[in-house]
N, C-alpha and C positions, 0 to 999 in steps of 0.2 A: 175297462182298463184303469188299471191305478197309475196313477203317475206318482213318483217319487222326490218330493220337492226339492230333494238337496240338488240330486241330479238333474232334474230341469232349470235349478237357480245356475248351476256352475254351466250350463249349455249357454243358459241366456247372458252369463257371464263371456264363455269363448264366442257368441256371438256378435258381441259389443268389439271384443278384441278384433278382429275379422276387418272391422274399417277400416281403421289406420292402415293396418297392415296392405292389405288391399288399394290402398289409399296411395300411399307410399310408391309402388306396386306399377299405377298407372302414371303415377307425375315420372319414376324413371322410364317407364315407354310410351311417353305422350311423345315421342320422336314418330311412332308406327301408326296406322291406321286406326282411328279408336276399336275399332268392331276386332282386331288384331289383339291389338293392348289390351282387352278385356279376356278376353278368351285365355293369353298371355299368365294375367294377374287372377284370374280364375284357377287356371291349372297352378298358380306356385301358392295361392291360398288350400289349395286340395291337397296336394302336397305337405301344408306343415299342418292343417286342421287336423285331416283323418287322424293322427296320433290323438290330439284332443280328444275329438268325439270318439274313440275307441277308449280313451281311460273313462269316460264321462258315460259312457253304455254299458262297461265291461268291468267295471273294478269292483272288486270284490268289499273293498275297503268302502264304499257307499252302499253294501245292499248289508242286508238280515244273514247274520251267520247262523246255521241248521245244524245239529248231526242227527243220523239215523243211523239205527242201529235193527239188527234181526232179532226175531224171537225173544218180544220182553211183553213185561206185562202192563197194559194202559194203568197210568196211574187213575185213572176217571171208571174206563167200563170194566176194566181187569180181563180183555181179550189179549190173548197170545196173538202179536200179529209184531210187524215193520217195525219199530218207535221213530216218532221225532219228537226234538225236543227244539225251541231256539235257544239259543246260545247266545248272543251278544246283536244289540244294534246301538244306534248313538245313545239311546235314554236306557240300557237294560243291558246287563252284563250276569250274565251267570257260567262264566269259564272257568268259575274257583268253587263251585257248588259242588258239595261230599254228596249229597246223594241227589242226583239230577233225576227228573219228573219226566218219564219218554210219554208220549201217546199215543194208539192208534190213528190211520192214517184220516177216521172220521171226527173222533175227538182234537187231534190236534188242529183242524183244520178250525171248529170249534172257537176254539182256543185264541185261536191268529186272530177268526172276527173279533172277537171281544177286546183282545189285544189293539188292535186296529182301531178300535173305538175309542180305547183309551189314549189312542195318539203314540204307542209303544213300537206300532210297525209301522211304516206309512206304506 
């Protein structure tokens, strides 16, 4: 499994936030049972997180943008088959590229390791 740095910094980031909050959380129901108050400030931490952790798993805006396309020819083996090509991540942008490189779905794969190496996808 790869882990995607930016997404796990901004996690370890919403996870620091989470004390306070939480914190906060239990000194206003330090009136209730601790074991109450917790459970309490657990559920209104899960309530504002989830949003968090759902842009922070799910946003399109931190992963590798792809397009694929039907019936082209690999720029690498020249088989008729799928293309993909990447298109943009934080260090690599080719959204304004006039004639864009598709590959099949072996070569591109290829491609990504090598990419990957270079530090281009994490």
């Amino acid at each position: 499994m790869r882990v995607n740095l930016k997404r796990y910094f901004l996690y370890l980031c919403r996870w620091q936030l989470s004390t306070p909050i939480l914190a906060i959380a239990l000194i206003w129901l330090s009136s209730l049972n601790k074991w109450v108050a917790t459970i309490i400030a657990n559920f209104i931490g899960g309530l504002i997180f989830f949003w968090v952790d759902r842009f922070v798993f799910t946003s399109k805006s931190l992963a590798a943008q792809w397009e694929v396309r039907d019936n082209i020819k690999c720029s690498d083996c020249g088989k008729i088959a799928r293309g993909y090509r990447l298109v943009k991540t934080p260090n690599y942008d080719k959204t304004s590229d006039k004639a864009p490189k598709f590959r099949c779905e072996e070569c591109s794969q290829k491609k990504a390791e090598e990419l990957r190496k270079r530090g281009i996808i994490v």
